[in-house]
Steps between C-alpha positions, in 0.01 A plus 500: 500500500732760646800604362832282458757601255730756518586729268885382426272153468306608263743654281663181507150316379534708188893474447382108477241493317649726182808256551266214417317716209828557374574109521194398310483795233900476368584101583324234279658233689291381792777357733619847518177630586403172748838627678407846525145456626634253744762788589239785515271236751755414763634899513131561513387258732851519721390874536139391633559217654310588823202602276167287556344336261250761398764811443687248318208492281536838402826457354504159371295644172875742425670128362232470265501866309620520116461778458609850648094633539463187692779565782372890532174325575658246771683782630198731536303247711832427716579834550149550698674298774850654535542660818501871460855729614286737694680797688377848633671853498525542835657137523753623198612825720513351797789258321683821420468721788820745483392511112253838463267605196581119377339504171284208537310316150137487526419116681163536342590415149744258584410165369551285832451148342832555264747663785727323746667834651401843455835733343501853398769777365508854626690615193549879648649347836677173287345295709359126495284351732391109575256423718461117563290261724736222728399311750177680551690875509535724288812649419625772352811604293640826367760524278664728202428354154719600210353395142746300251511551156514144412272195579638254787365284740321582789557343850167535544300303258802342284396599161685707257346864523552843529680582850658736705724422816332498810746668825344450874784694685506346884729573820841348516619306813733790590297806596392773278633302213247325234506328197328406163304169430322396177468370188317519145124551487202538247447847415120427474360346812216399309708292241657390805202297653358382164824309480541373857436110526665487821581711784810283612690826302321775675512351805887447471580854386312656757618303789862612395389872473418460872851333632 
């Protein structure tokens, strides 16, 4: 069977099945947890709708786990058939051509099954890059990324985490004038994707980086 989840899906496989551990391990009464399994199937099966019959097979067994050994176990099986964020150097570079001696993290220990968008900092330069798949291209974003001292929200993945605020500066309509776009962001992109359930966020902020 080839591959068929991806990674923002997955994460969202496991953000469902703890809900329904936590359902059945801190409620005694079984309405609430009848309405909370019903919840967790029709986000779940909403999500896969256009699944057959045997991938759905292969996560069916997540709204029967008690216990949290039992959804690591799902989730190890499931996770041999999310579709891998797979992305070269040379592809990277070529993203950021006016950008030289770009410090780029080693794509070889990435772990491609748990990453929707590949993000680095150049703390020397202040800089933050995105790099993000959309409609079969990839794109590429560079932008200046100042750290907060406090916990907020990111734009990104819409979880309460460390962040910084993410600046794309672009051209103005008037000539030689520009100006500053962005917004909030996880400090660590790899916090970032673990929490992603969705890319409608990613997908928004980027596309008004680019306007």
């Amino acid at each position: 069977m080839q591959a068929f989840i991806r990674p923002e899906q997955f994460n969202l496989l496991r953000f469902q099945a703890f809900k329904l551990i936590r359902a059945r391990s801190t409620s005694h009464d079984q309405n609430v947890i009848q309405a909370v399994t019903s919840l967790v199937k029709e986000k779940t099966m909403g999500e896969f709708r256009h699944c057959s019959e045997e991938e759905l097979s292969l996560i069916k067994p997540l709204f029967q786990v008690r216990e949290e050994e039992q959804v690591e176990e799902v989730l190890s099986q499931l996770k041999l058939y999310v579709i891998p964020f797979r992305i070269t150097e040379k592809e990277v570079k070529k993203l950021f051509p006016k950008t030289k001696k770009m410090k780029i993290p080693n794509l070889d220990t990435m772990d491609v099954r748990r990453r929707s968008y590949l993000t680095w900092r150049d703390p020397g330069a202040q800089k933050k890059y995105l790099v993000i798949m959309r409609n079969e291209k990839w794109i590429g974003i560079e932008g200046s990324f100042k750290k907060e001292t406090q916990k907020g929200i990111c734009t990104i993945c819409n979880s309460y985490q460390s962040i910084g605020l993410f600046l794309v500066e672009i051209k103005g309509k008037e000539k030689g004038t520009y100006k500053k776009k962005g917004n909030y962001i996880c400090s660590d992109g790899e916090v970032c994707n673990h929490n992603l359930s969705s890319l409608d966020y990613l997908y928004d902020f980027v596309d008004r980086l680019r306007k």
